[in-house]
N, C-alpha and C positions, 0 to 999 in steps of 0.2 A: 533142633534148629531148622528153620523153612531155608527153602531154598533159594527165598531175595533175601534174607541175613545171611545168607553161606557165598554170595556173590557179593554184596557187599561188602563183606568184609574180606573176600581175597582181591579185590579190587585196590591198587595202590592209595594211601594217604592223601595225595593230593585231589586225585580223579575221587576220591570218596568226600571229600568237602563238596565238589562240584556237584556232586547224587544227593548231598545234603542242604542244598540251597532252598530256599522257599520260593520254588520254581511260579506258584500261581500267583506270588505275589510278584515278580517279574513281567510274567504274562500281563498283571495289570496298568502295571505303572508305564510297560509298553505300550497298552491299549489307548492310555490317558496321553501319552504322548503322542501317537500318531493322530488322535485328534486334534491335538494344537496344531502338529506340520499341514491338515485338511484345511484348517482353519487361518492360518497363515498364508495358505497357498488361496484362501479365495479373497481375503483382504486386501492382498496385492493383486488384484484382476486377474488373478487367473496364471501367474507366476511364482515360479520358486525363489526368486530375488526378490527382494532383497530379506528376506525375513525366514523363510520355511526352508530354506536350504543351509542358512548358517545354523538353526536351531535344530534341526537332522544332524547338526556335526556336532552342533554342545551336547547333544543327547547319547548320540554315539559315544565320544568323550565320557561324560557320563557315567555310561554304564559300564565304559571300561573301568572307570574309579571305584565303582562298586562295586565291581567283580574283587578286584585288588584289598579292598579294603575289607569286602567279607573275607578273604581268606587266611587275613591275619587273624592269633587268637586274640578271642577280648578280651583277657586280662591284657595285653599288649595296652590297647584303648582306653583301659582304666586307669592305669600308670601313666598315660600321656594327657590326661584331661585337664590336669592343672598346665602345663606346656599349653596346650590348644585351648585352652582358655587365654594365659596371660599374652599367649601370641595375638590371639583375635584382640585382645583391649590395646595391645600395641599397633595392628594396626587401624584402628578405631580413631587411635593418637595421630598416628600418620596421617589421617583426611584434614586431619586442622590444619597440615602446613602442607602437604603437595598431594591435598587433595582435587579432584576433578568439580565442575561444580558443572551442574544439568539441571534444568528446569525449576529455574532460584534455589536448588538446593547443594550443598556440598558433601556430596554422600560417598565418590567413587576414586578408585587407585589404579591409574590409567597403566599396566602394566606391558603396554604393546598390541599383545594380539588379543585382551581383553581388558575389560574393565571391571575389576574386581568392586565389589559393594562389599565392606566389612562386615557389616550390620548384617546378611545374610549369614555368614559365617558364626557370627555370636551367637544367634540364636540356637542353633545345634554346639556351640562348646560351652554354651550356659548350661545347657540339658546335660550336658557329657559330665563336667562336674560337680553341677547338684546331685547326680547320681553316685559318683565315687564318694562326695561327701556324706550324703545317708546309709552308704555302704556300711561306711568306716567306723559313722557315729553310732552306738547301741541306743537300740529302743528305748529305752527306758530315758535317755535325755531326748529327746527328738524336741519335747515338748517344753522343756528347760528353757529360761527367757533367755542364758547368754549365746543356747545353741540353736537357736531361733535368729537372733543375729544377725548369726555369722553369714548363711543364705540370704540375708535381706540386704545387705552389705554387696554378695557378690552379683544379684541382684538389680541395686540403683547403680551401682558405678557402671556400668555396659549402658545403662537404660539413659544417664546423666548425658553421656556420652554422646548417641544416638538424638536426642531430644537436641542438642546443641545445634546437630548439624543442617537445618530442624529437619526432623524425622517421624513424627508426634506418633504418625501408623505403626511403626517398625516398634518404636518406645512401648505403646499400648500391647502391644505383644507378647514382648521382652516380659512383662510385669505380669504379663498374664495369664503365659506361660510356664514362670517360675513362682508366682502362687498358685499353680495347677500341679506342679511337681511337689510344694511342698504339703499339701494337702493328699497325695498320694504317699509321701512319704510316712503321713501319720499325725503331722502337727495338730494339736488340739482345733477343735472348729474357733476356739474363743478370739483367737489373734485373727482370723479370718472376717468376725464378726465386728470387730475391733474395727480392722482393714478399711471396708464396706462403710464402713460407718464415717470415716475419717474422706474418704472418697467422694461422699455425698456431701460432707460438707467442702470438700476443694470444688467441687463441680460447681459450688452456689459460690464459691469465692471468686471464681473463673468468671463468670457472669458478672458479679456485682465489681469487678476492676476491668470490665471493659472502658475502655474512655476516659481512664484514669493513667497518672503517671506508673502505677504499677502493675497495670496491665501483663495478665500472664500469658497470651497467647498471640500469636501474630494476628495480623489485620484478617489473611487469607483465611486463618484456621477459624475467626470465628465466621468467616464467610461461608467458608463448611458449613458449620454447625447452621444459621440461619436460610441457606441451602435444602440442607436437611429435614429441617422443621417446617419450612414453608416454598420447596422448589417453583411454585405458580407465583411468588412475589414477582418473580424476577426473572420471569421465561426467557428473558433476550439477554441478560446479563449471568450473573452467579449460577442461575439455574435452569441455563439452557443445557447444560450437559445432561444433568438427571435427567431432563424430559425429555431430552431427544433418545437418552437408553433408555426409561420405560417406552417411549413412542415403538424402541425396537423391538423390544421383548414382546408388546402387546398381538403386533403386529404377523409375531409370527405363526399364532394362535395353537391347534393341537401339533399339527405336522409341518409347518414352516411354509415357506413361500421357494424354499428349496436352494439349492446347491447352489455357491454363485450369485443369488437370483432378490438376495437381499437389498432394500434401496436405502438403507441408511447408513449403512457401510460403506456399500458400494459409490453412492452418490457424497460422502464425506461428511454426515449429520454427526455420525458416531465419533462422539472423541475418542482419542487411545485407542483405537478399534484394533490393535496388533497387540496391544498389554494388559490396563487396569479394564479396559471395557471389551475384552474379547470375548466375554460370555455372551455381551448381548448379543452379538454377531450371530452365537452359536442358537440360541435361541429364536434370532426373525428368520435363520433360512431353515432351522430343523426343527422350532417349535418347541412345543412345552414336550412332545417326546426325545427328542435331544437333549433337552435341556436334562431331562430327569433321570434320563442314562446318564449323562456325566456326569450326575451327581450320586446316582448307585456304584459308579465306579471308584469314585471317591469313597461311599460306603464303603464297600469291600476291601480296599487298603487299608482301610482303619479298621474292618472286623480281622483282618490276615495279623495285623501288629497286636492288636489285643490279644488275639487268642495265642500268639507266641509268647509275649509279656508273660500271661499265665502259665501256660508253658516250664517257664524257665523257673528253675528252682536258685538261682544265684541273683540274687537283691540287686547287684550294679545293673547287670544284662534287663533284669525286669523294667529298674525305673527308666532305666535308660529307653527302653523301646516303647514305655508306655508316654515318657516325653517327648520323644519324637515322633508320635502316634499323633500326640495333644497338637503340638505345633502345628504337622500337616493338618491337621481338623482345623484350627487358628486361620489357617493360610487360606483353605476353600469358602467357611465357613465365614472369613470379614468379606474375601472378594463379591462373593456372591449376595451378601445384605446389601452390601454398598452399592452394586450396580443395581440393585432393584430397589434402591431406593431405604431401603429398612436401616440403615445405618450412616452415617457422615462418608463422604466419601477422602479415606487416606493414603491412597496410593500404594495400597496391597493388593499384588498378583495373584494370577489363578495358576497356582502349581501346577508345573510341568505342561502347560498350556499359554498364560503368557508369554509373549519373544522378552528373554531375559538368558544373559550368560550367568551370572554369578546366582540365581534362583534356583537354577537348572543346574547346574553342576554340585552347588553345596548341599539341596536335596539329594541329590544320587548318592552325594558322600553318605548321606545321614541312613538312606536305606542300605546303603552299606556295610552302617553299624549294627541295625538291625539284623540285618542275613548274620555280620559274624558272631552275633549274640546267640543266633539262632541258631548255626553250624555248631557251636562250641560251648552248646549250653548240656549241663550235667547228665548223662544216660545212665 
C-alpha cells in the first residue's frame, strides 16, 4: 500500500468524499463562472449592480448545492428520479395558473427571492430518470417497440408542456436531449432513422401552414426562422438583432478592442447583452482569442464528464453523467450558433455565464450529480 492510499484511507468518511471530488472539474466550472461576473461587470459600465454581484451570490448558492448533493450517495438520486421527475412536471403544471409571465412568455414561479423557470429543472430530472429507467430495463429489450415507448412518452409530456408556455428553445432541447440519451442507451439506430425522417416531414408542414387557419407556430417564431435565413431582409426590423451581434463579434477581430472598451454593448446596439447575447460582448472586447478560451473551457467540462461516464462501471451513474454532459454540450453549443448567426435565435443561455437564477443554480445541482456519481462509483 503507497502512502496516499494509507492517508486516504485513515482520513475520516466524510473528509475522504471531499479528497474524492473531481476537484479539476470544479476548478473549471469556476473558471467559466468568473468570466460571466467579468463580463457582467463590464455590461453594466463598469458596476457590480445590478447583474455581477447577485450572480456571484447564485453561484456561490450554487456551489454550496453541489457540494451537498455530491455528498449524498447515488443510489440515493436513483431512487429519487421518478420523485424529481414527477415534481418538475408538477411544477411545469403550476406555470399555467400562477405562473409569472416575461417577455410574452409564461415560463416562471415567482417564489420571493427568486424566480424559479421549471423547464430548467426538467431537463436534468428528464436525464435522472431516463437513466434509472435503462438502469432497470435489461438489454435485451432496450430495443423492444413497447419499451421504446415508454421514454418517448416521458419524453413529449415535459416537451408538451414547455412548448405551451411557448418555449419552442427549451422544447427543442428537451427532445433532443432525450433522443441523445436513448441512443446512448442502446436503442436500435432504426427508430432514430424513423425520427429524422418524420421530422423533416413536420419541418415542410411548419412551412406549408404558415398563413393558414392551422398554422403551427406563432407569428414571432416564424419570424425567427426568416430572420434566420435572410437577417439583411430586414436590418431595421426582425433582423436588426442578428446584425448588430455579428456587427459585434466581427468587430472584435484576434484580440478584441479590450476590457470595457467594447461599443456595441456599451453604447446599447447589443440586445440581451447580460443573457442570450453575452457572448458577443465576450467576443468584440477579447476577440476571437476569448472567444475560443471559453469555448476550450467548455471543452474540458465535457472531456472531465466523459471521461468519469467511462469511468464508472454502474449503468445509472454512467448515463446519467453522460446526459448531463449531452445537455451542458446542448446548452453552449445552441447559444453560441445562435448568436453567430448559424442557428434561429430561441432564447438559450450561455451556461454559467448568462445573468440567470434558475440556469445557474439547477446546473450546479446537475454537476452535483455528477461529482456524487463520481465519489460513489464502484472501486
Amino acid at each position: 500500500m503507497s502512502y496516499l492510499e494509507y492517508t486516504v484511507k485513515t482520513v475520516p468518511s466524510g473528509l475522504r468524499k471531499v479528497l474524492f471530488l473531481n476537484w479539476p472539474l470544479v476548478v473549471l466550472l469556476a473558471a467559466v463562472a468568473s468570466i460571466g461576473f467579468l463580463m457582467l461587470y463590464s455590461v453594466a459600465g463598469g458596476s457590480f449592480s445590478p447583474w455581477a454581484e447577485t450572480q456571484m451570490k447564485r453561484f456561490a448558492m450554487g456551489l454550496g448545492a453541489m457540494f451537498i448533493v455530491a455528498m449524498i450517495p447515488i443510489w440515493f438520486w436513483r431512487n429519487m428520479a421518478v420523485v424529481a421527475y414527477a415534481g418538475s412536471l408538477l411544477l411545469l403544471l403550476a406555470v399555467e395558473f400562477v405562473g409569472v409571465t416575461g417577455m410574452g412568455a409564461q415560463r416562471w414561479i415567482d417564489l420571493g427571492f427568486m424566480r424559479l423557470q421549471p423547464s430548467e429543472l426538467t431537463k436534468i430530472t428528464m436525464v435522472m430518470l431516463l437513466a434509472a429507467y435503462y438502469d432497470w430495463l435489461p438489454l435485451k429489450r432496450t430495443s423492444h417497440p413497447l419499451w421504446v415507448l415508454l421514454p418517448v412518452v416521458m419524453i413529449l409530456i415535459p416537451t408538451f408542456l414547455v412548448l405551451i408556455q411557448p418555449d419552442l428553445g427549451t422544447a427543442i432541447l428537451l427532445v433532443t436531449a432525450g433522443g441523445l440519451m436513448m441512443f446512448l442507451a442502446g436503442v436500435h439506430w432504426a427508430y432514430f432513422a424513423t425520427v429524422i425522417a418524420g421530422g423533416a416531414g413536420f419541418i415542410a408542414a411548419v412551412f406549408q401552414s404558415r398563413g393558414t387557419e392551422w398554422q403551427l407556430l406563432k407569428d414571432y417564431q416564424f419570424r425567427r426562422i426568416d430572420t434566420f435565413l435572410d437577417p439583411a431582409s430586414d436590418p431595421l426590423g426582425a433582423g436588426y438583432h442578428i446584425t448588430q451581434a455579428k456587427i459585434a463579434m466581427g468587430s472584435g477581430g484576434w484580440a478584441g478592442r479590450g476590457f470595457m472598451q467594447g461599443t456595441q454593448s456599451r453604447l446599447n446596439f447589443l440586445p440581451e447583452k447580460h443573457t442570450d447575447f453575452i457572448f458577443n460582448t465576450l467576443a468584440e472586447e477579447f476577440g476571437f482569442i476569448g472567444a475560443f478560451s471559453l469555448l476550450m473551457l467548455y471543452v474540458l467540462i465535457l472531456v472531465f464528464c466523459v471521461a468519469s461516464a467511462l469511468q464508472n462501471k454502474d449503468r445509472f451513474s454512467s448515463l446519467m453523467i453522460l446526459g448531463i454532459g449531452l445537455t451542458f454540450f446542448l446548452f453552449f453549443a445552441v447559444n453560441m450558433s445562435m448568436v453567430m448567426g448559424l442557428a434561429p435565435v430561441v432564447g438559450v443561455p450561455l451556461p454559467l455565464v448568462s445573468y440567470g437564477g434558475s440556469a445557474m443554480l439547477v446546473l450546479m445541482v446537475a454537476f452535483g450529480l455528477v461529482q456524487s456519481a463520481h465519489i460513489h462509483r464502484p472501486r
